[in-house]
mmCIF file of the N, C-alpha and C atoms, coordinates in Angstrom:
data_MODEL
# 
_entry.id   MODEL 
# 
loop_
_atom_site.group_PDB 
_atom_site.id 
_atom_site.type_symbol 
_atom_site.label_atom_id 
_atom_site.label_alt_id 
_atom_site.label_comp_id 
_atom_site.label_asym_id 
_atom_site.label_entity_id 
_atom_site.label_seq_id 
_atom_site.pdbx_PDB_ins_code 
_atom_site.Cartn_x 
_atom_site.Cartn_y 
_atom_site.Cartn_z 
_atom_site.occupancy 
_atom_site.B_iso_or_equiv 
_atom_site.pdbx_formal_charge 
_atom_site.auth_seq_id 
_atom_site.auth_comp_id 
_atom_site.auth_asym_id 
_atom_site.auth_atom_id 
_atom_site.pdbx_PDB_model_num 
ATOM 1   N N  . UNK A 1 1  ? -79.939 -10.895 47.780 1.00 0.00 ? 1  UNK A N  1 
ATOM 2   C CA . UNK A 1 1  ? -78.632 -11.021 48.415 1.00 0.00 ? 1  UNK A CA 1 
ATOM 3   C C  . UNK A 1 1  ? -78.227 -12.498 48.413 1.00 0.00 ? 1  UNK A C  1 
ATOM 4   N N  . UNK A 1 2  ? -77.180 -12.778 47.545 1.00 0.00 ? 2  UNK A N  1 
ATOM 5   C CA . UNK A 1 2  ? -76.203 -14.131 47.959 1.00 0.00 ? 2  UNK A CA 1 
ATOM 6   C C  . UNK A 1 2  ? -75.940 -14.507 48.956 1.00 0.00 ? 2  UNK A C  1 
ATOM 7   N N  . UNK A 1 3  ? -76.148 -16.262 49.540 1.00 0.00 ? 3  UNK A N  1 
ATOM 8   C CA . UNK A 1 3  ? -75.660 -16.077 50.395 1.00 0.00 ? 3  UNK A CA 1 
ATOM 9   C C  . UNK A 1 3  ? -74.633 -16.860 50.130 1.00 0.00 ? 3  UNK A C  1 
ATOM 10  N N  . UNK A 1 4  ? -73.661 -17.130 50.968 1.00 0.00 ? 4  UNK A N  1 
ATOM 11  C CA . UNK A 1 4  ? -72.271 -18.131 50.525 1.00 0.00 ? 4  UNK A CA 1 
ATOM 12  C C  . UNK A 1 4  ? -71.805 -18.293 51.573 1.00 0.00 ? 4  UNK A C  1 
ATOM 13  N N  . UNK A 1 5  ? -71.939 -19.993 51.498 1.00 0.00 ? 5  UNK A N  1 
ATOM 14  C CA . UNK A 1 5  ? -71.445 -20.994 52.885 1.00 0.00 ? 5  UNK A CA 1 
ATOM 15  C C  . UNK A 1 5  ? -69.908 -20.882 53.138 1.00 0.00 ? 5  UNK A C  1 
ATOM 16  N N  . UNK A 1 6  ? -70.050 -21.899 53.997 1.00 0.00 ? 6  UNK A N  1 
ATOM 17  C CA . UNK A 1 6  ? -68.565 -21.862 54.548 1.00 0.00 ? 6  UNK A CA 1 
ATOM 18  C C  . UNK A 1 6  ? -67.797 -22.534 53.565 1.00 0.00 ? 6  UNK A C  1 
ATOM 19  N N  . UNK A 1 7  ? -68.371 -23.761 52.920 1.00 0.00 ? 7  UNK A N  1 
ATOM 20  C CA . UNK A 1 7  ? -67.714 -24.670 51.976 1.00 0.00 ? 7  UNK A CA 1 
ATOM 21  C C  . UNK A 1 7  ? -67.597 -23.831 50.815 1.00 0.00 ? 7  UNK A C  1 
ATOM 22  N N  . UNK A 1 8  ? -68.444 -22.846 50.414 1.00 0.00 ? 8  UNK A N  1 
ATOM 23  C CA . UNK A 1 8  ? -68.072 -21.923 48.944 1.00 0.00 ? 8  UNK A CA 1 
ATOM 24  C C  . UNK A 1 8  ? -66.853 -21.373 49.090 1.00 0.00 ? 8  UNK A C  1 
ATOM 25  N N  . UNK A 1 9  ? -67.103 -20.452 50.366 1.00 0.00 ? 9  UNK A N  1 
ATOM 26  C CA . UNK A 1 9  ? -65.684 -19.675 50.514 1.00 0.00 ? 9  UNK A CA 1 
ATOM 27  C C  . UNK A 1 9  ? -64.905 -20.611 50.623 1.00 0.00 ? 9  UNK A C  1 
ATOM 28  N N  . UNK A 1 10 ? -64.430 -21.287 51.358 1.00 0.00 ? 10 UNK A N  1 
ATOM 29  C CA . UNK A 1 10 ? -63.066 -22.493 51.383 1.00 0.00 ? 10 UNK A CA 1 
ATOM 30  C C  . UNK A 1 10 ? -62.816 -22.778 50.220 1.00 0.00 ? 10 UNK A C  1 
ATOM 31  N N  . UNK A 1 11 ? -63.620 -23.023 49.207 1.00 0.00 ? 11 UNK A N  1 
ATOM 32  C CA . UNK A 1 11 ? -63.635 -23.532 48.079 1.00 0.00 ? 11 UNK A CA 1 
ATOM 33  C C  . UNK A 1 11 ? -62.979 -22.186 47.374 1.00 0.00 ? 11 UNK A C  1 
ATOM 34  N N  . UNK A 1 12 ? -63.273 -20.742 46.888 1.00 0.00 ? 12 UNK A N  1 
ATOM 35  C CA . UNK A 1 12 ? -62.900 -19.992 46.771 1.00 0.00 ? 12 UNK A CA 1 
ATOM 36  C C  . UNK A 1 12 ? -61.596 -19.677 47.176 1.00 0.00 ? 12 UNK A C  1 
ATOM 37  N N  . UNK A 1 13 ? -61.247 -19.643 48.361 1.00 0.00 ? 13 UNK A N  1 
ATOM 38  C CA . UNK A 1 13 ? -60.098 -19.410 48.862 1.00 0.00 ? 13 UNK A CA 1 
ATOM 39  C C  . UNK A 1 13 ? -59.091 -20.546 48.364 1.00 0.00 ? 13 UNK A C  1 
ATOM 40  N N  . UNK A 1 14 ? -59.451 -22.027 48.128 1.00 0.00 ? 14 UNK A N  1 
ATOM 41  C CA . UNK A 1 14 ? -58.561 -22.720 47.197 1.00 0.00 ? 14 UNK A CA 1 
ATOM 42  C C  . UNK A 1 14 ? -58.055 -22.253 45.982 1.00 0.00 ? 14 UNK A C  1 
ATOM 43  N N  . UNK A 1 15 ? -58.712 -22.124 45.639 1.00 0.00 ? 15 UNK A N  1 
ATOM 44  C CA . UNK A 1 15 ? -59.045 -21.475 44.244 1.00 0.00 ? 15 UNK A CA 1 
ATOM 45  C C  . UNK A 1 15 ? -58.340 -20.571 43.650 1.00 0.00 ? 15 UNK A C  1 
ATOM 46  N N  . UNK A 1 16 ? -58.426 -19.472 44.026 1.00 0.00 ? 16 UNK A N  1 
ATOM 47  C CA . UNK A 1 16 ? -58.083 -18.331 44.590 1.00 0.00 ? 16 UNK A CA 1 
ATOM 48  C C  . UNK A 1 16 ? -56.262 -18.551 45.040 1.00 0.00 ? 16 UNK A C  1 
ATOM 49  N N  . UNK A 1 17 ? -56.011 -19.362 45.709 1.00 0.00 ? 17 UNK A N  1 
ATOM 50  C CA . UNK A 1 17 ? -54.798 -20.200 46.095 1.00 0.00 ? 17 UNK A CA 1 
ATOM 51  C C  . UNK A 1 17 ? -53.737 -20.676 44.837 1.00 0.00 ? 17 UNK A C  1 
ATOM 52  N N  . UNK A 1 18 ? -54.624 -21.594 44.462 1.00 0.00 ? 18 UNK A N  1 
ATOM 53  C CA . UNK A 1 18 ? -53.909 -21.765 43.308 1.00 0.00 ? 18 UNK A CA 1 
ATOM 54  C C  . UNK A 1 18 ? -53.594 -20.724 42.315 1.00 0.00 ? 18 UNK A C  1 
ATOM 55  N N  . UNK A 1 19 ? -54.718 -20.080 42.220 1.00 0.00 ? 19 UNK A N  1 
ATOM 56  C CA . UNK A 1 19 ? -54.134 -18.922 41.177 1.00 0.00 ? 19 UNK A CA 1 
ATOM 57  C C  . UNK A 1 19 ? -53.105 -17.693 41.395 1.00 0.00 ? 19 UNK A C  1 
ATOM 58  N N  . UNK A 1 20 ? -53.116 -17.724 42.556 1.00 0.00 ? 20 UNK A N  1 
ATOM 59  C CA . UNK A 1 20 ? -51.938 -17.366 43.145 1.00 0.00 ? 20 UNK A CA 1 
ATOM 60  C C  . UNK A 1 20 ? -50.559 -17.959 42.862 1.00 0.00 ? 20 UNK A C  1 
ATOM 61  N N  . UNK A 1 21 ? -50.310 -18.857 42.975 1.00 0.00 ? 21 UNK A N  1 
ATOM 62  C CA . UNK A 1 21 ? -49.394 -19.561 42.681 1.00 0.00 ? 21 UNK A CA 1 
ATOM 63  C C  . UNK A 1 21 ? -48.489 -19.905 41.345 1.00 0.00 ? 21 UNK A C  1 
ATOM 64  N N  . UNK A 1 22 ? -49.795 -19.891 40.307 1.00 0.00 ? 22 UNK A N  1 
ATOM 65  C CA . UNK A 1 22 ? -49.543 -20.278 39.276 1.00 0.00 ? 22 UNK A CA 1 
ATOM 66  C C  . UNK A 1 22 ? -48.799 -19.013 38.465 1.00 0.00 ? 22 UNK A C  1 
ATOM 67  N N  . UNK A 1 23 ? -49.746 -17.809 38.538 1.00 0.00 ? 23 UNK A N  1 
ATOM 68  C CA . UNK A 1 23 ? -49.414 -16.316 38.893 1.00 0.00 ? 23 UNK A CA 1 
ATOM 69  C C  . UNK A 1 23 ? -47.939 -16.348 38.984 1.00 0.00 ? 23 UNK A C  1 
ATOM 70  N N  . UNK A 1 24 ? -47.639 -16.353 40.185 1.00 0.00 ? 24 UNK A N  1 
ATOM 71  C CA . UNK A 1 24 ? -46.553 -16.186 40.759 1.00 0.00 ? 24 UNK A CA 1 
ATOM 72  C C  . UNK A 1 24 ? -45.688 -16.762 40.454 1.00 0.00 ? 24 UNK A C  1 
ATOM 73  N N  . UNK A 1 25 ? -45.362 -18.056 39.601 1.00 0.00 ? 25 UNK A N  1 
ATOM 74  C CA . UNK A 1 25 ? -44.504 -18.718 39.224 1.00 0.00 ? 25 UNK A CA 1 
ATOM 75  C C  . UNK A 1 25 ? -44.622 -18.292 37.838 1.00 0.00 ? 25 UNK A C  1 
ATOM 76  N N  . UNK A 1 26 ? -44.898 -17.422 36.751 1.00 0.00 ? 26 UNK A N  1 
ATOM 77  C CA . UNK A 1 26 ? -45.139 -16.844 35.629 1.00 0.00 ? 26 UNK A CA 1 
ATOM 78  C C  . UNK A 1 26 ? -44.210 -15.336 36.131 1.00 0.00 ? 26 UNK A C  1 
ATOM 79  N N  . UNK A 1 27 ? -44.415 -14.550 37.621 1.00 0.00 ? 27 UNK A N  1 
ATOM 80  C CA . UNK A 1 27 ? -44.086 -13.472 38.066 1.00 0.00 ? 27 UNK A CA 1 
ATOM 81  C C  . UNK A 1 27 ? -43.205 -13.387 38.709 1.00 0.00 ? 27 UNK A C  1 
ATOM 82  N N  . UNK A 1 28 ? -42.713 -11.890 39.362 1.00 0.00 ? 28 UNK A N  1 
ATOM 83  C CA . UNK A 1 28 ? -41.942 -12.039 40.459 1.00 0.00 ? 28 UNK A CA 1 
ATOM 84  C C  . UNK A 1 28 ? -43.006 -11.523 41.859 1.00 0.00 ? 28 UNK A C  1 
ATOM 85  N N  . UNK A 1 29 ? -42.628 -12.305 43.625 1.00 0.00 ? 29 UNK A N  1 
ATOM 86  C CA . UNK A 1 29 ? -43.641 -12.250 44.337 1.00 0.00 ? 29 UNK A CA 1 
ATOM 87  C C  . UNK A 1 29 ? -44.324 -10.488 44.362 1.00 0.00 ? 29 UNK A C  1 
ATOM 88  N N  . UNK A 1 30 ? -43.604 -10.066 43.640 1.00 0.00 ? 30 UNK A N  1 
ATOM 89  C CA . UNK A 1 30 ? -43.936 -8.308  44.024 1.00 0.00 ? 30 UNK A CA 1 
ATOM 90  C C  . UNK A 1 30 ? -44.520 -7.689  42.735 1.00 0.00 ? 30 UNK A C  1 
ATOM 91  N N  . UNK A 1 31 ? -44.726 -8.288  41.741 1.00 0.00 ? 31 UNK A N  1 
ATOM 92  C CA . UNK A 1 31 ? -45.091 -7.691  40.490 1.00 0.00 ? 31 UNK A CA 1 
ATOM 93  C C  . UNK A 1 31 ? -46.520 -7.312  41.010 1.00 0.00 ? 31 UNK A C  1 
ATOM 94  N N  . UNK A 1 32 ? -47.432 -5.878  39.980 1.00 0.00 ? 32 UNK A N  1 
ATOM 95  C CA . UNK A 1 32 ? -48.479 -5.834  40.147 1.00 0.00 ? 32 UNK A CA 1 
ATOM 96  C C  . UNK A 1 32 ? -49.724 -7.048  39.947 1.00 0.00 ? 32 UNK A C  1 
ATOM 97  N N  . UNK A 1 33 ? -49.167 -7.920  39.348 1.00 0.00 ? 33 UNK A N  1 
ATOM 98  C CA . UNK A 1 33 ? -50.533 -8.981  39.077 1.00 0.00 ? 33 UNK A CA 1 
ATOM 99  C C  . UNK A 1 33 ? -50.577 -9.897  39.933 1.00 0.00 ? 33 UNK A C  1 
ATOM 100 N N  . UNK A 1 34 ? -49.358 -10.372 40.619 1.00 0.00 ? 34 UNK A N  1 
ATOM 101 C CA . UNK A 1 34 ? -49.557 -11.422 41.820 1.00 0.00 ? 34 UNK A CA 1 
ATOM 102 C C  . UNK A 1 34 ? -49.683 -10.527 43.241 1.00 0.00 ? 34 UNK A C  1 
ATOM 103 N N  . UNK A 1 35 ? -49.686 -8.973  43.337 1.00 0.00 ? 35 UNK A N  1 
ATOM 104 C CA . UNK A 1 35 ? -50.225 -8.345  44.542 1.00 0.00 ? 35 UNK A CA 1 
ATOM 105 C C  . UNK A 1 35 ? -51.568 -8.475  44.676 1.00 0.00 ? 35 UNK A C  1 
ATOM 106 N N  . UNK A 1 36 ? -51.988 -8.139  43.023 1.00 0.00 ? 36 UNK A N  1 
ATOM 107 C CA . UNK A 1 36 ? -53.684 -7.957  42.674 1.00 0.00 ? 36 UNK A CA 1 
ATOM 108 C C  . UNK A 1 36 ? -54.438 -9.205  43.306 1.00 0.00 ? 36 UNK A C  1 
ATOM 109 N N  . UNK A 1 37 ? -54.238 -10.576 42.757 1.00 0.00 ? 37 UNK A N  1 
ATOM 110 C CA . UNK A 1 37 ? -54.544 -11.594 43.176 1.00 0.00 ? 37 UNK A CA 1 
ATOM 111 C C  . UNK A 1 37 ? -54.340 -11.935 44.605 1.00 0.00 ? 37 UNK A C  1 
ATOM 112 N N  . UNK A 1 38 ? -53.215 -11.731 45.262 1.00 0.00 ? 38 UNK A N  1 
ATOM 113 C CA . UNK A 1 38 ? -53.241 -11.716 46.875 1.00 0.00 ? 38 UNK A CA 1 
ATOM 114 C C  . UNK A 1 38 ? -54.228 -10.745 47.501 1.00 0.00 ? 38 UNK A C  1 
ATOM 115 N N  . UNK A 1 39 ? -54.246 -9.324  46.913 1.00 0.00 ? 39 UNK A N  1 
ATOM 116 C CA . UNK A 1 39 ? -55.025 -9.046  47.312 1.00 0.00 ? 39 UNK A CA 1 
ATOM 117 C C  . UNK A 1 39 ? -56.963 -9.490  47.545 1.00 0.00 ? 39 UNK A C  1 
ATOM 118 N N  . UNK A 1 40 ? -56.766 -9.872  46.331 1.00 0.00 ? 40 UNK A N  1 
ATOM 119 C CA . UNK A 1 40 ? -58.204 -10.833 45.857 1.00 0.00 ? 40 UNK A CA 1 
ATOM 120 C C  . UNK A 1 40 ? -58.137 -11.926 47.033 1.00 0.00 ? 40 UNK A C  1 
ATOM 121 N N  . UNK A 1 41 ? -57.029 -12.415 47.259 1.00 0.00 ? 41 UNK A N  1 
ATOM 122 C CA . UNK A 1 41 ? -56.802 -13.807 48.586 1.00 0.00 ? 41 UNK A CA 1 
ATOM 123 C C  . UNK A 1 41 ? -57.107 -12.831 49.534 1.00 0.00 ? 41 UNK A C  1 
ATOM 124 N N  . UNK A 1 42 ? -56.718 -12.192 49.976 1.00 0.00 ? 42 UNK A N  1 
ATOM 125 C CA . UNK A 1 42 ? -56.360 -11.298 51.411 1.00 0.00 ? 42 UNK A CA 1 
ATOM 126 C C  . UNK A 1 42 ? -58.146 -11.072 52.079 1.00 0.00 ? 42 UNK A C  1 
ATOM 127 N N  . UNK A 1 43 ? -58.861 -10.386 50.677 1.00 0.00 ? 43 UNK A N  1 
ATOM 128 C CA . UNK A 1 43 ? -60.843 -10.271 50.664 1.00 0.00 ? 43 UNK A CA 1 
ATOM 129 C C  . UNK A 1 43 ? -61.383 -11.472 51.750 1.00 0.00 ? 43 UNK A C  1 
ATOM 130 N N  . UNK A 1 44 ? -60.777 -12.762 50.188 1.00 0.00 ? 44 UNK A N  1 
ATOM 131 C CA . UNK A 1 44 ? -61.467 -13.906 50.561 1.00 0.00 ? 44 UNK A CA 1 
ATOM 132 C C  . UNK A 1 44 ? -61.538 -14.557 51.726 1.00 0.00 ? 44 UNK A C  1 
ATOM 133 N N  . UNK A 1 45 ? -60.155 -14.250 52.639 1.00 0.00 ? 45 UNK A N  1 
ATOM 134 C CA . UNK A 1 45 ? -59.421 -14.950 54.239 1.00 0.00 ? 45 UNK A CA 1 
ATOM 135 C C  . UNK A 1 45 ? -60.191 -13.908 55.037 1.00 0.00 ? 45 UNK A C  1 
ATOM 136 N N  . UNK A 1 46 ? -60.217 -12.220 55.026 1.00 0.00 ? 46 UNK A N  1 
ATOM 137 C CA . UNK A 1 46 ? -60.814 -11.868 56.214 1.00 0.00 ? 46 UNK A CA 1 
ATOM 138 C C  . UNK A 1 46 ? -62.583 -11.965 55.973 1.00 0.00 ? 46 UNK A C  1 
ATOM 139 N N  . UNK A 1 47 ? -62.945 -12.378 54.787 1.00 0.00 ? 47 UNK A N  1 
ATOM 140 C CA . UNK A 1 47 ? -64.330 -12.803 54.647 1.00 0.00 ? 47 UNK A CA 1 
ATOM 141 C C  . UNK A 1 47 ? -64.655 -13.869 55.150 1.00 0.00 ? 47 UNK A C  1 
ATOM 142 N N  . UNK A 1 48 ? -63.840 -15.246 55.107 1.00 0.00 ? 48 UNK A N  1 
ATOM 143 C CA . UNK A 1 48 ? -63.885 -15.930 56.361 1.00 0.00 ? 48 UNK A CA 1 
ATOM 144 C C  . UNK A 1 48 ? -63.856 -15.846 57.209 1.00 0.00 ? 48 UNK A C  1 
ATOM 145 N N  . UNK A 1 49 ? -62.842 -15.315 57.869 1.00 0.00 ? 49 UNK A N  1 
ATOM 146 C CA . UNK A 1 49 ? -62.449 -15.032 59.344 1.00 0.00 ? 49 UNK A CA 1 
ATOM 147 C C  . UNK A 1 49 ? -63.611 -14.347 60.109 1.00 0.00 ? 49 UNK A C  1 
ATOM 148 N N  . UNK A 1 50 ? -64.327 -13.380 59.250 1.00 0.00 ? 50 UNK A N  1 
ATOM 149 C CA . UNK A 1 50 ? -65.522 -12.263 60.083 1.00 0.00 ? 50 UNK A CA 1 
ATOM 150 C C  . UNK A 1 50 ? -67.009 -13.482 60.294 1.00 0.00 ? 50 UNK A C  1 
ATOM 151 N N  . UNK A 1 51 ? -66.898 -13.937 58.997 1.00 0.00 ? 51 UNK A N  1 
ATOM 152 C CA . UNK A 1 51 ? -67.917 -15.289 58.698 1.00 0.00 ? 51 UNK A CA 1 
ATOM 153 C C  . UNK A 1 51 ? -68.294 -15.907 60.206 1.00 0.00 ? 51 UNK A C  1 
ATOM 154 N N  . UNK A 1 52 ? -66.719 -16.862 60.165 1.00 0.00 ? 52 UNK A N  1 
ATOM 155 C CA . UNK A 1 52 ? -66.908 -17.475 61.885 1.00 0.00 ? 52 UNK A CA 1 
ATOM 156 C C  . UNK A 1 52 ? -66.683 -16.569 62.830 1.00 0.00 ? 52 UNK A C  1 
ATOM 157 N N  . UNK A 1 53 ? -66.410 -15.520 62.855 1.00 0.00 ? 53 UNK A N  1 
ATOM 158 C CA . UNK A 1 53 ? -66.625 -14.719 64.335 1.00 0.00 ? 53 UNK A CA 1 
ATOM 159 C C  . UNK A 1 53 ? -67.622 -14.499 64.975 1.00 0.00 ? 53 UNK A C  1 
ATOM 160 N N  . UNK A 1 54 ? -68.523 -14.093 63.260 1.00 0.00 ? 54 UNK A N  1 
ATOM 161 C CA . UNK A 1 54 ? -70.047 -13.838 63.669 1.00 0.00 ? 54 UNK A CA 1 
ATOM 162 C C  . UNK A 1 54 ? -70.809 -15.119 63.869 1.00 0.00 ? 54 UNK A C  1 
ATOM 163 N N  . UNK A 1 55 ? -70.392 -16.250 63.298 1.00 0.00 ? 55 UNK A N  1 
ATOM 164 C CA . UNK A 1 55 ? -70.850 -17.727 63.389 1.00 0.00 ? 55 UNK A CA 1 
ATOM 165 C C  . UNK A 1 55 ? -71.076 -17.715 64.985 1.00 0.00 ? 55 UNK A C  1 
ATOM 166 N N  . UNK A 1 56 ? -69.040 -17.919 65.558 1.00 0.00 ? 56 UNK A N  1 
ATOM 167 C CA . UNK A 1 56 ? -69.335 -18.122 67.168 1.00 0.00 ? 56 UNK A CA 1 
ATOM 168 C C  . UNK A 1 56 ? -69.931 -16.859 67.889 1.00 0.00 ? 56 UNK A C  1 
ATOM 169 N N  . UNK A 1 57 ? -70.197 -15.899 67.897 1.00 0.00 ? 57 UNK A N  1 
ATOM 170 C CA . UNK A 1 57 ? -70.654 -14.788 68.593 1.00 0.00 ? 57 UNK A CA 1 
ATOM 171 C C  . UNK A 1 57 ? -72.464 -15.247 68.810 1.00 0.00 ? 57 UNK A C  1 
ATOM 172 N N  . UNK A 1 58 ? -72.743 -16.057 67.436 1.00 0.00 ? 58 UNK A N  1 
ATOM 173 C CA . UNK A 1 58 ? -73.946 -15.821 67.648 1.00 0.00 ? 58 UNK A CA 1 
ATOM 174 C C  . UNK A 1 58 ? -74.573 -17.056 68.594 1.00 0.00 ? 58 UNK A C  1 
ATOM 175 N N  . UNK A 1 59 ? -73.770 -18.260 68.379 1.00 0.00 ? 59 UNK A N  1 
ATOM 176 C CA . UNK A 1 59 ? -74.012 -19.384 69.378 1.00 0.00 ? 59 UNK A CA 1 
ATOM 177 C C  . UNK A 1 59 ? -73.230 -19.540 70.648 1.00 0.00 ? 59 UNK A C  1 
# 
């Protein structure tokens, strides 16, 4: 099992960010390929978010 820090994901979620963007300026905001990729963003943000919940829950 992988594990992946806080700095990977952030890093990911940049990432991930940009390609969004770039996407999206090739698209319109509603086409299927810049939903796909938000959706791919959408993973990466509540994979953070659960990350530190369980971070502070546990200290």
């Amino acid at each position: 099992m992988a594990v992946i820090t806080a700095e990977t994901l952030h890093y990911a979620i940049e990432q991930k960010r940009d390609e969004l963007y770039e996407i999206a300026s090739q698209y319109s905001w509603t086409s299927p390929e810049v939903i796909h990729v938000s959706q791919e963003l959408d993973t990466l943000i509540t994979s953070h978010v659960l990350s530190k919940q369980l971070t502070d829950n546990l200290n």
